[in-house]
TIKEMI-123166 format. One line per field, with one value per residue (C-alpha): x, y, z; residue number from 0; residue in one letter. Coordinates in Angstrom, 3 decimals. Each point is the difference from the previous one (the first is absolute). Example, Ala and Ser with C-alpha at 12.3 -4.5 7.8 and 13.67 -1.06 7.14 Angstrom:
2
xx	c(12.300 | 1.370)
yy	c(-4.500 | 3.440)
zz	c(7.800 | -0.660)
num	c(0 | 1)
residuo	c(a | s)
//
This chain:
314
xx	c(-13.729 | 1.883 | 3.352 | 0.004 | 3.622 | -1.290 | 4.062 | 0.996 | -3.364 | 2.105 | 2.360 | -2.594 | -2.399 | 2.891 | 0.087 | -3.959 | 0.112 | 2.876 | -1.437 | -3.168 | -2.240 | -4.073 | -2.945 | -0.155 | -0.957 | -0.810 | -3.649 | -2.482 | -0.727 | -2.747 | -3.166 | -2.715 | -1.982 | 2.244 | -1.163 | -3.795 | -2.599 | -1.338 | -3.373 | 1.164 | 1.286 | 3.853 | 2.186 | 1.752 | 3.155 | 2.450 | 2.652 | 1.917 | 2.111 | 1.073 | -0.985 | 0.550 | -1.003 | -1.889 | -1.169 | -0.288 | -1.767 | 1.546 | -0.492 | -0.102 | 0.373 | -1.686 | -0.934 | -3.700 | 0.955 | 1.205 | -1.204 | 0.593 | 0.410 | -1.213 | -0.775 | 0.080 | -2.642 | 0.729 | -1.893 | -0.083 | 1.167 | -3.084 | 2.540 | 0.312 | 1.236 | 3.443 | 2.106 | 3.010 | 3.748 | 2.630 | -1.530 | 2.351 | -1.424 | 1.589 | -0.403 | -2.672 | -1.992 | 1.041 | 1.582 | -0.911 | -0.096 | -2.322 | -2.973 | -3.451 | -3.703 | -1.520 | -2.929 | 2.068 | 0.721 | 3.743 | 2.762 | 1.134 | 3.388 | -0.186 | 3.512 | 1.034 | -2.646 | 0.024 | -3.123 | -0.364 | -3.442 | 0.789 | -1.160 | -3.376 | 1.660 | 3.447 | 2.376 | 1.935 | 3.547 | 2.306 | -0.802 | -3.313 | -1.989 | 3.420 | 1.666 | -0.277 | 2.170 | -0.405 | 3.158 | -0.131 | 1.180 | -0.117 | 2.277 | -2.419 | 1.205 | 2.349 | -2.762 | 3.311 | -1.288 | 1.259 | -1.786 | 0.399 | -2.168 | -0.235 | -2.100 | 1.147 | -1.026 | 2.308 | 1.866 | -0.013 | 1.345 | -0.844 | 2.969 | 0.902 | -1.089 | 0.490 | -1.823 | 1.104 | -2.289 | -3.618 | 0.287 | 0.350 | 3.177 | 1.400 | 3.385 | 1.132 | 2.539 | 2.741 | -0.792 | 4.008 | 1.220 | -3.250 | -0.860 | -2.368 | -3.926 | -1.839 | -2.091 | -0.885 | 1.171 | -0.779 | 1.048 | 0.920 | -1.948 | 1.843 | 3.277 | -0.280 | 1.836 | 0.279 | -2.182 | -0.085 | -0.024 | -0.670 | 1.344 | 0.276 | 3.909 | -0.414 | -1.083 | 1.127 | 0.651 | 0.516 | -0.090 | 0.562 | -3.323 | 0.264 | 3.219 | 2.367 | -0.695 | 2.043 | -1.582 | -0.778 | 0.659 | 0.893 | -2.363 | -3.499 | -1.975 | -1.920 | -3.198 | -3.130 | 1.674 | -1.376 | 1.522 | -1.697 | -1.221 | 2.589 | 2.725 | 1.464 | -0.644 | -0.251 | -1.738 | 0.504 | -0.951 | -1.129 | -0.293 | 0.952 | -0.330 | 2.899 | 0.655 | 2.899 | 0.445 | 1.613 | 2.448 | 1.367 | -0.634 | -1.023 | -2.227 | -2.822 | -1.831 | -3.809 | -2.127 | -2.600 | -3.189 | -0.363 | 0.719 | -1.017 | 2.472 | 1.170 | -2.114 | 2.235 | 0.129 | -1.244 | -1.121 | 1.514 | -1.162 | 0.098 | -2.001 | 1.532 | -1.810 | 2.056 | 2.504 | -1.441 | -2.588 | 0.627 | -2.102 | 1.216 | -1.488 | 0.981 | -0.175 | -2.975 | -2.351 | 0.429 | 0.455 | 1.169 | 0.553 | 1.896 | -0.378 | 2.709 | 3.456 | -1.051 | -0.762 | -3.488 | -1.653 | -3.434 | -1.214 | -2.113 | -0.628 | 0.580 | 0.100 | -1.194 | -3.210 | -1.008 | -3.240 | -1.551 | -1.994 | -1.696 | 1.279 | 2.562 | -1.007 | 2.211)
yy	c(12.687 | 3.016 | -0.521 | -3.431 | -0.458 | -3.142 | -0.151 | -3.078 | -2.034 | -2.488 | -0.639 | 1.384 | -3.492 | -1.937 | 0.534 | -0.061 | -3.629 | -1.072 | 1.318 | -2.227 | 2.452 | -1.390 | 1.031 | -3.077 | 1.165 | -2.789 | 0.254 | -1.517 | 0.897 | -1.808 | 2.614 | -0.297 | 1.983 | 1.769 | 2.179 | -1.029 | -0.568 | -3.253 | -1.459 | -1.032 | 3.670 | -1.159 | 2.035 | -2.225 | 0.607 | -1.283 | 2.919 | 2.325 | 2.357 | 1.454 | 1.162 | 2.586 | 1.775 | 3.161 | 1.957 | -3.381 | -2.260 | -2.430 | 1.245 | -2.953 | 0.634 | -2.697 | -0.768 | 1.946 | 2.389 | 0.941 | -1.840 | 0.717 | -2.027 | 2.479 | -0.992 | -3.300 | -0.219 | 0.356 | 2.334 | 0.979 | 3.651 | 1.933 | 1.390 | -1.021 | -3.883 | 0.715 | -3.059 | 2.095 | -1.247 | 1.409 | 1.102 | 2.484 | 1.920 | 3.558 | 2.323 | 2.195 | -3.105 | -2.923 | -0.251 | -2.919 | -1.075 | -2.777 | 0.466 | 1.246 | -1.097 | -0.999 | 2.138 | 3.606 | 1.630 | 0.084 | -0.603 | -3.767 | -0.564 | 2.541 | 1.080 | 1.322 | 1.431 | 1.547 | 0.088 | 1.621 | -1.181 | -3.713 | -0.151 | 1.981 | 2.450 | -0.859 | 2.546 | -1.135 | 0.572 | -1.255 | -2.289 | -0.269 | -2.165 | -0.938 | -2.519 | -2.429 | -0.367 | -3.209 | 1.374 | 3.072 | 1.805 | 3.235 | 1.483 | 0.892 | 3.210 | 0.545 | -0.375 | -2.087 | -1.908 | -3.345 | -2.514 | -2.642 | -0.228 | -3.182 | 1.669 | 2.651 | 3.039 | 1.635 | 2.007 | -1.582 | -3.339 | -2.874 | 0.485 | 1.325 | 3.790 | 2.155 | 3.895 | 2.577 | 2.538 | -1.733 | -1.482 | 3.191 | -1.750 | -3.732 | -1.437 | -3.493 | -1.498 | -1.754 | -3.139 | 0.143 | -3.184 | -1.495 | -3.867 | -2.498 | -0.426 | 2.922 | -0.454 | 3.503 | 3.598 | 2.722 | 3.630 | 1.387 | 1.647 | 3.278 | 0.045 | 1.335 | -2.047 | -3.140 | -3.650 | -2.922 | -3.708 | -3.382 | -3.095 | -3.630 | 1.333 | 2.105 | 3.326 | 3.290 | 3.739 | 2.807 | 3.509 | 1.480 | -0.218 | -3.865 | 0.614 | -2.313 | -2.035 | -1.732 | -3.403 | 0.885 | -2.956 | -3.532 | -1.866 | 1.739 | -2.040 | 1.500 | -0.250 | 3.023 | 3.084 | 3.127 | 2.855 | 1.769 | 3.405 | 1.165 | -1.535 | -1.755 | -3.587 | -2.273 | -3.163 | -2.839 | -3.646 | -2.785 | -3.096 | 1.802 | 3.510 | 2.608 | 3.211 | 2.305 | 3.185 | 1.797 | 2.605 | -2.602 | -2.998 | -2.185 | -3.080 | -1.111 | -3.483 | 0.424 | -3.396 | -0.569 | -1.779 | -3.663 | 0.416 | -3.260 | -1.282 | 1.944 | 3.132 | 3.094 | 3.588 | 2.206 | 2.992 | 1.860 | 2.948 | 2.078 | 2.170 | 3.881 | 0.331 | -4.015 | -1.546 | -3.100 | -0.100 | -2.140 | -1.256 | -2.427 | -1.193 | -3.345 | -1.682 | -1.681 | 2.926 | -0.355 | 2.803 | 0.414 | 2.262 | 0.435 | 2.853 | -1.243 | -0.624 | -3.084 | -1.945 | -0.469 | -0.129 | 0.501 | -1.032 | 2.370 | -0.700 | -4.382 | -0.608 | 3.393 | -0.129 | 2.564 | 0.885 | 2.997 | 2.660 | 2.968 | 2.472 | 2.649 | 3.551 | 1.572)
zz	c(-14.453 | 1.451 | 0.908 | -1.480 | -2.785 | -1.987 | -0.341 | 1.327 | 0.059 | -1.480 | 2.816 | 2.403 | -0.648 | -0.475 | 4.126 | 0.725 | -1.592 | 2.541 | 2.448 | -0.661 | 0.498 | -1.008 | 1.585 | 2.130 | 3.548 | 1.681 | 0.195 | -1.615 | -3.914 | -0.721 | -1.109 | 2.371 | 2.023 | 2.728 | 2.473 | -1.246 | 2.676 | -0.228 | 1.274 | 3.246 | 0.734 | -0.621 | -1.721 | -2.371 | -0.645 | -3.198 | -0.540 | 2.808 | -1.747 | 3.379 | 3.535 | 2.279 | 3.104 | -0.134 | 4.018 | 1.402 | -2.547 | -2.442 | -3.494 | -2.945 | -3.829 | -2.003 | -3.210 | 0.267 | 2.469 | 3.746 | 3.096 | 3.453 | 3.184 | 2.696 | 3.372 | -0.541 | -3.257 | -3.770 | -1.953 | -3.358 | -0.199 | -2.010 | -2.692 | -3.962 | -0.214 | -1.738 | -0.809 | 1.983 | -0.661 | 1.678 | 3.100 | 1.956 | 3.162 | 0.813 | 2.864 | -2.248 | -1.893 | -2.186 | -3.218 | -2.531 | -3.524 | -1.469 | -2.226 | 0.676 | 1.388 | -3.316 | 1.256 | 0.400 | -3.486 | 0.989 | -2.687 | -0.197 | 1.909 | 2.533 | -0.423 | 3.372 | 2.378 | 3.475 | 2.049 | 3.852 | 0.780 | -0.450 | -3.858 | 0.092 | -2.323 | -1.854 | -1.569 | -3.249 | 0.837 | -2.949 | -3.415 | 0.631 | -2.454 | -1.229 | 2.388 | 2.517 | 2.841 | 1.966 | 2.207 | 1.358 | 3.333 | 1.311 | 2.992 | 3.153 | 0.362 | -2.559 | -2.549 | -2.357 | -2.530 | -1.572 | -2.462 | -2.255 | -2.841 | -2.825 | -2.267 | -2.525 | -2.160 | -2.960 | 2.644 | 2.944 | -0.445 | 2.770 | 2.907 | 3.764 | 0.660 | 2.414 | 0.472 | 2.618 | -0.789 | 0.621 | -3.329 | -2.261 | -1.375 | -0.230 | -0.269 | -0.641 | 2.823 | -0.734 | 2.962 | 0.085 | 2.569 | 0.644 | -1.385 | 0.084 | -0.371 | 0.976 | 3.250 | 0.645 | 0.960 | 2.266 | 0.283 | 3.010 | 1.835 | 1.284 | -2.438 | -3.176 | -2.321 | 1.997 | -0.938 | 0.770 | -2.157 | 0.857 | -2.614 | -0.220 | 1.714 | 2.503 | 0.934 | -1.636 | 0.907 | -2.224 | 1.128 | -3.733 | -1.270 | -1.157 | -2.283 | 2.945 | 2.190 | 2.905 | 1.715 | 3.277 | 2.370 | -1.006 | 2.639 | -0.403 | -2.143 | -3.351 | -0.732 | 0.945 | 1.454 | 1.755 | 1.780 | 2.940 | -0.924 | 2.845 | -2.134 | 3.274 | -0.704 | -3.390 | 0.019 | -2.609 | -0.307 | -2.207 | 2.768 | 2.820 | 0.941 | 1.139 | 1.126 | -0.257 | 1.355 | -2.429 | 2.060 | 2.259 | -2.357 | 2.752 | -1.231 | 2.050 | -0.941 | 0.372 | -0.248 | -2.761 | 0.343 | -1.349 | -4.079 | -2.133 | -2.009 | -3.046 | 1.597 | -0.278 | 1.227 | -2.503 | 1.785 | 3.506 | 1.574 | 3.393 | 2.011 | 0.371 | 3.176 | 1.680 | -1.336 | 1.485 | -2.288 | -3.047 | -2.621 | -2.874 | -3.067 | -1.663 | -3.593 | 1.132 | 1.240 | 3.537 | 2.311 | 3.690 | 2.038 | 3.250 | 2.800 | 2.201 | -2.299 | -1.120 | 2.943 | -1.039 | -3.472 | -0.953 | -3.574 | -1.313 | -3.150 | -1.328 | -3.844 | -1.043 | 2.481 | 1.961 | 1.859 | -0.856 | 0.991 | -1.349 | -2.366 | 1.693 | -0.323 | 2.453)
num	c(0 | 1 | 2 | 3 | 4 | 5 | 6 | 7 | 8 | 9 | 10 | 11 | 12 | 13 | 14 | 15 | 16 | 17 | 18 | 19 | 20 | 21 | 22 | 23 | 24 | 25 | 26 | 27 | 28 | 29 | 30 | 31 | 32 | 33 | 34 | 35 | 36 | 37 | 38 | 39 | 40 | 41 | 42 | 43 | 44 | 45 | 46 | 47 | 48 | 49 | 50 | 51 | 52 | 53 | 54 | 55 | 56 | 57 | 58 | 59 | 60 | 61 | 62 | 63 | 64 | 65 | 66 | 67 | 68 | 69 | 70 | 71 | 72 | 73 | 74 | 75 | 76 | 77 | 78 | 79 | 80 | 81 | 82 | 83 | 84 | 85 | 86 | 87 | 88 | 89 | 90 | 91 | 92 | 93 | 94 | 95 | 96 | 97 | 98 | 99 | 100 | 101 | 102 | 103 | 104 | 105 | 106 | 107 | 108 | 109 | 110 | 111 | 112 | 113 | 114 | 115 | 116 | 117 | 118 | 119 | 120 | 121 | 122 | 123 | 124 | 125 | 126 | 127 | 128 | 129 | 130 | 131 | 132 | 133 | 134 | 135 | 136 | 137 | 138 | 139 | 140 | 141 | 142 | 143 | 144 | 145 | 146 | 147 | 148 | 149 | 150 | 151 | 152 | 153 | 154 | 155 | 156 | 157 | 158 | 159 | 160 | 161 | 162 | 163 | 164 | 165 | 166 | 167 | 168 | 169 | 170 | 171 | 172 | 173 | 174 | 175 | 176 | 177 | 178 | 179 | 180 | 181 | 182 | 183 | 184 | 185 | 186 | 187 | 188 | 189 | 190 | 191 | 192 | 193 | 194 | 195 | 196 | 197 | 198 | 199 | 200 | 201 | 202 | 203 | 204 | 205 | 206 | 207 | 208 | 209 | 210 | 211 | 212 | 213 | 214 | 215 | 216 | 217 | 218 | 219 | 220 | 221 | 222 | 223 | 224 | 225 | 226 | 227 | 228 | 229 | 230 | 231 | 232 | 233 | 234 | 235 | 236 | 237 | 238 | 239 | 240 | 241 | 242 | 243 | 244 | 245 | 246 | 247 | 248 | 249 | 250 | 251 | 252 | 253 | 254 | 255 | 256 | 257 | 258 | 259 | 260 | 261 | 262 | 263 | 264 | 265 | 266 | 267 | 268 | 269 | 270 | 271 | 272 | 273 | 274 | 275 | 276 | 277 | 278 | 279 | 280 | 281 | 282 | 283 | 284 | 285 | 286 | 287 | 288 | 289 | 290 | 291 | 292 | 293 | 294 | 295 | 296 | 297 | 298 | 299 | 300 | 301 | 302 | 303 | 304 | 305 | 306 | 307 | 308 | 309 | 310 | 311 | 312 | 313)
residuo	c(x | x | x | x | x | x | x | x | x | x | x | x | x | x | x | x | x | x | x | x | x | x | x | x | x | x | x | x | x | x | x | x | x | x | x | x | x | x | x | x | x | x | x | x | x | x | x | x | x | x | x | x | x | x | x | x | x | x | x | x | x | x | x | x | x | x | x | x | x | x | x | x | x | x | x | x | x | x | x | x | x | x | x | x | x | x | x | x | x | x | x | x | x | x | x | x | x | x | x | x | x | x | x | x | x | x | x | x | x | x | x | x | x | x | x | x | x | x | x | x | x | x | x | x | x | x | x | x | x | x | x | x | x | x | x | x | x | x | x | x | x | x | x | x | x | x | x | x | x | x | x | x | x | x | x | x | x | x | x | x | x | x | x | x | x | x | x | x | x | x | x | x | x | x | x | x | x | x | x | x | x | x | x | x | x | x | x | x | x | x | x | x | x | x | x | x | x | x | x | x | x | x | x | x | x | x | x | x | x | x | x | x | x | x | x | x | x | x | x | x | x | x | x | x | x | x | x | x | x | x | x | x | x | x | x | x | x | x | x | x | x | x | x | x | x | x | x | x | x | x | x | x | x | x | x | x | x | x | x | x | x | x | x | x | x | x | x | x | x | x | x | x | x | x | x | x | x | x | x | x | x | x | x | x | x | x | x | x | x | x | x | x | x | x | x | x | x | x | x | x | x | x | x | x | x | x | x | x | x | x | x | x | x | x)
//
């Protein structure tokens, strides 16, 4: 691994394993058939390893593939069914990790990969056919990559990375003043350097490339975490869902819909066109989404099931 001093893995795992970091991401990990078409013309749905916004239509990574809630309808997007982890939408396409559609002849993980026509054709970017990273995130328009990886090879030992050069070279980071379980992370979107990170004790900046971090504010609740592509406002939750804006750190409430009991947050993001549109994901495969701030929900997907239409092409 370039960059990578095996110096230290000692002391470096030492920290991973306080940290608690697993590959636990609150979705469901049973195998099944996700993002399959069943009989009644449902997509069924067992595994969300993220979602995003792309123009105006929500963008879903599953465990066979991307689907997309456009105008109201799911569809399966016509592109190879890749079990995608680490699903991290850019200004210029989406990055992603994961392993491949049994069909493709693609190496087995997919390493790191970058696509800009929503996964019709992917571009290896770093380890491919050599790891898998179930955590990844990528900087909107810094391009700042950081991942965590539990898998290992003779130089690259399982740990935190980070890559400002597109992935040419990777360096550990230190996760300096950060503790408790691992939730999630986030880069920012417009300064280099700077990420985000969620744990079981609060939320976490570091603008050094992961090496330090300083908890951000003692009263907004951990959990999922996303960051408007503007960088203006962060949003965080588990229960209960808030929103910061970051230069003035003023904290704004915004009502969830109806959760069942022990359902959790486990996926946040925003539109880049309103910042009134909000969808969330929770442990239990139920989406919503509001176009007003959260004054009205709309679920649009309930236990993983959502209607479907035909194939995208466009």
């Amino acid at each position: 691994m370039n960059g990578v001093k095996v110096l230290g893995l000692f002391v470096f795992m030492l920290l991973l394993i306080s940290l608690g970091f697993s590959d636990f991401d609150g979705h469901n990990d049973e195998e099944g058939a996700a993002g399959r078409v069943s009989d009644d013309h449902t997509i069924q749905v067992t595994h969300i390893h993220g979602i995003d916004f792309h123009d105006n239509d929500i963008i879903v990574a599953t465990h066979h593939g991307l689907i997309r809630f456009d105008g109201g309808q799911w569809e399966q997007l016509d592109s190879p069914a890749h079990d995608y982890m680490g699903f991290s939408m850019t200004e210029g396409g989406f990055y992603a990790s994961g392993h491949p559609d049994p069909s493709t002849s693609l190496k087995d993980p997919l390493g790191i990969i970058w696509t800009d026509d929503l996964g019709k054709h992917i571009n290896p970017v770093a380890f491919y056919g050599e790891l898998d990273f179930h955590w990844l995130t990528v900087g909107y328009k810094t391009l700042n990559m950081y991942a965590y990886t539990s898998d290992s090879t003779t130089t690259t030992p399982a740990g935190f990375y980070h890559s400002s050069d597109n992935g040419k070279s990777w360096q550990p980071s230190a996760l300096q003043g950060v503790n408790g379980k691992l939730l999630t992370f986030i880069a920012h979107p417009i300064i280099p350097g700077a990420v985000f990170m969620s744990t079981s004790t609060g939320i976490f900046l570091s603008i050094d490339k992961a090496d330090n971090f300083v908890l951000m504010m003692k009263n907004l609740e951990p959990g999922a975490l996303t960051v408007t592509d503007d960088g203006r406002y962060l949003l965080s939750g588990t229960t209960k869902l808030t929103r910061l804006e970051i230069s003035t750190r003023e904290l704004k409430d915004i009502k969830v819909p109806d959760l069942y009991t022990h359902e959790i947050l486990t996926d946040i993001t925003v539109s880049t066109e309103n910042y009134d549109i909000i969808v969330l994901n929770t442990n239990l495969l139920n989406m919503f989404i509001t176009e007003d701030g959260g004054k009205h929900w709309e679920k649009i997907m309930t236990l993983g099931r959502a209607e479907y239409i035909e194939h995208s092409t466009h």
